[in-house]
N, C-alpha and C positions, 0 to 999 in steps of 0.2 A: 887520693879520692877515686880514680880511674879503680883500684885494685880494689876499693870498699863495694863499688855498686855490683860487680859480681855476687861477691857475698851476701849485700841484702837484699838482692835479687831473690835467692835462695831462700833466704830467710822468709820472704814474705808468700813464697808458693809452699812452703812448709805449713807454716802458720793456718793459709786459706784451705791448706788440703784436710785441718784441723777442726773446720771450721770456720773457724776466726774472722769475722768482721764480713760476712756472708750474710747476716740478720743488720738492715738499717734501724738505728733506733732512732722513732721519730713519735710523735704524740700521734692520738687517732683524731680527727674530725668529731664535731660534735654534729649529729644528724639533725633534723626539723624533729623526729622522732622521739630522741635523746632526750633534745630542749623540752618539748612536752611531759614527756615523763618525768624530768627534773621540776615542772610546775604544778606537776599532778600530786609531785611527793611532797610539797610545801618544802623543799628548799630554796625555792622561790616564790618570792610574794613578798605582801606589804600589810602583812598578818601582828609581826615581830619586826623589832630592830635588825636582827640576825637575819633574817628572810630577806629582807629591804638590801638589808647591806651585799648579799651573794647576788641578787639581781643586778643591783648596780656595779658592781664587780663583773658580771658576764656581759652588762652589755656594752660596757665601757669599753670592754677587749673585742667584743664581735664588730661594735660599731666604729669604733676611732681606733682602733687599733695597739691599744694600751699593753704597754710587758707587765708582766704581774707583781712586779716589785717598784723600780724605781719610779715610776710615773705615777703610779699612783698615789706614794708615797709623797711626794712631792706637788700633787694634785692639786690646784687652787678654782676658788670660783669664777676669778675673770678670766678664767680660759676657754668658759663656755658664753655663749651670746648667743641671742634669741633675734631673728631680722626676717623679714617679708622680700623679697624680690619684686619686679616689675609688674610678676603675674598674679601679684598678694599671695605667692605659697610660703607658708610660714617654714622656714628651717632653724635649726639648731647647729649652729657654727664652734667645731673646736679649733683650737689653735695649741698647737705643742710646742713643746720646750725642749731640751737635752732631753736625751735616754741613752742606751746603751749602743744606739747604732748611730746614734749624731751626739756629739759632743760640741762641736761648732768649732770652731777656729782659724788656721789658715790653711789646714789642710784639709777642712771642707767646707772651703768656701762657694763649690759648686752644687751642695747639699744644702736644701730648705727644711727647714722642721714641720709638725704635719700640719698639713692646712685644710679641715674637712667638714662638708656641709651635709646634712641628710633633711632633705624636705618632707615635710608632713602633708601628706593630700591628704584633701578632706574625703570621708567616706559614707558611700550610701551607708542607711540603714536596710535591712533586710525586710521582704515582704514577706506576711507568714502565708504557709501553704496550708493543703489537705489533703493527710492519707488517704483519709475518709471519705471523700469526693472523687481522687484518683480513681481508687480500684471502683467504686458504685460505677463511677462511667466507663470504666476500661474492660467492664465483667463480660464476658461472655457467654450465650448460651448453653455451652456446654459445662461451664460453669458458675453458677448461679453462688451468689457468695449467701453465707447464712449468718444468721442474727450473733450467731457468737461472734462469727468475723466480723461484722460489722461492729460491735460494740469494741472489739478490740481496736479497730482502727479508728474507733472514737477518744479510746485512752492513748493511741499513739498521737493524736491531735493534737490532746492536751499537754502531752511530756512536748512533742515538737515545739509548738507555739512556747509554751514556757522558758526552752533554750533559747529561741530565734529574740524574745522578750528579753531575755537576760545579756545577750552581745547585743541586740541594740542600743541598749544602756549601757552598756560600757562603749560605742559607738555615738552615742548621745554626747557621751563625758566629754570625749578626747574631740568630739569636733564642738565644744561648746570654750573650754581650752583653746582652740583655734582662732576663735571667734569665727565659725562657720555654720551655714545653717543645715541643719540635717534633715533629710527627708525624710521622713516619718509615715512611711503607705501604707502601715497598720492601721492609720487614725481613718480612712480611707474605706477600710474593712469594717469598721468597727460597730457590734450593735450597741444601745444603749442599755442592755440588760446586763446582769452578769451571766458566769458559764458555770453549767451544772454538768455533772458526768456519775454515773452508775459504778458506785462501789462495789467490784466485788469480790475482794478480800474478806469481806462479813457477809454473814448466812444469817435471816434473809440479806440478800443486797439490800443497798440503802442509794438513795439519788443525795451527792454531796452537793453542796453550793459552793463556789468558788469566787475568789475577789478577783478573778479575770474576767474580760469583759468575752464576748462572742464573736465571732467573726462572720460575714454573708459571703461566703464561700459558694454557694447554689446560687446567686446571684450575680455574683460580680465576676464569676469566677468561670471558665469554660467546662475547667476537670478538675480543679482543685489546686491547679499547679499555674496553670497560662490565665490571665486575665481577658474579660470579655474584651470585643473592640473598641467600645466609650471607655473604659478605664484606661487601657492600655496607652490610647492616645491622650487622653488627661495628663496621665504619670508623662508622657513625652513629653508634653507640654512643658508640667513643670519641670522636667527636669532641664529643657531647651533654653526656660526662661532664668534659671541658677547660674546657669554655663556661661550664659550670655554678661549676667551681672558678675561674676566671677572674675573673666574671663576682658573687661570692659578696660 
């Protein structure tokens, strides 16, 4: 044995001056990025079976930590369980079984199988903003904004509000799931009319009507973005008196 480690001594500075085992192979990280892009392509989603099924595949591994064969293979429903804590935050409880790094026995008996909670806080909804109010109060003399601009950042209004609209509703969903209540400071905004906005992809322009409602932005609103100080302190209000019943 003495007279072999010489030798693979040598062996192995041969090898490395070749190259050899100088490159670690190891998988890349999935980015915040990545994952997005992966939702963007509809291989994730709840479109299809097949969509459903690679979500719940990814986030089984990101969140409990699942190998991509044996556990999940072996995957049952009472391994997941739904429970509230002291503080009513609802979590999602897994408990694991054998895998490939615990087998259980007596030679690890100092090794636990996994034991993993991820709590669900409840989440605000989003307040909508205005471009369109921004820059009118941010303009400055030397630059006076003009009627195209303005109307431009009336259709950025509407694409905005429409997004901010659309994750509120899926913020809606998931604290309704919860059984929590969700702030809603849209309704807060909101006029009783609907919104119209100036087509102009067609010649003439045309004024469209839309099934969203309007919002008092010049109102309620300081620049389009900060709330006056009666709202502001309102919204504290409620939000102080949630925390409180939440929280009780």
């Amino acid at each position: 044995m003495t007279l072999g480690l010489p030798v693979l001594n040598a062996k192995m500075k041969e090898l490395a001056s070749r190259g050899r085992g100088s490159i670690t192979k190891q998988a890349d990280p999935i980015t915040k990025e990545d994952e997005e892009q992966i939702w963007n392509s509809g291989v994730f989603g709840c479109d299809n079976s097949v969509a459903l099924q690679n979500t719940v595949f990814f986030y089984n591994c990101k969140l409990f930590g699942m190998r991509g064969y044996d556990e999940h293979r072996n995957l049952e429903c009472e391994q997941f369980s739904i429970g509230c804590d002291g503080s009513e935050s609802r979590f999602i409880h897994f408990t694991g079984r054998t895998s490939k790094t615990f087998s259980g026995g007596l030679n690890q008996l100092h090794v636990k199988s996994k034991d993993i909670k991820h709590f669900c806080p409840k989440t605000k909804e989003i307040p909508p903003y205005s471009v369109y109010h921004w820059n009118k109060s941010h303009q400055r003399r030397h630059h006076i904004l003009t009627q195209s601009d303005l109307a431009g950042f009336k259709r950025d209004d509407f694409t905005s509000c429409g997004q901010i609209e659309t994750v509120n509703q899926f913020i809606r969903e998931t604290n309704r799931i919860l059984q929590k209540h969700s702030h809603r400071f849209a309704l807060d905004l909101q006029n009783s009319r609907r919104d119209r906005y100036i087509d102009y992809s067609h010649h003439p322009y045309r004024t469209v009507s839309t099934s969203r409602y309007t919002y008092r932005f010049g109102a309620l609103y300081r620049d389009g973005i900060h709330p006056c100080r009666v709202l502001a302190r309102y919204w504290l209000l409620r939000i102080c008196k949630f925390i409180a019943k939440d929280c009780a």
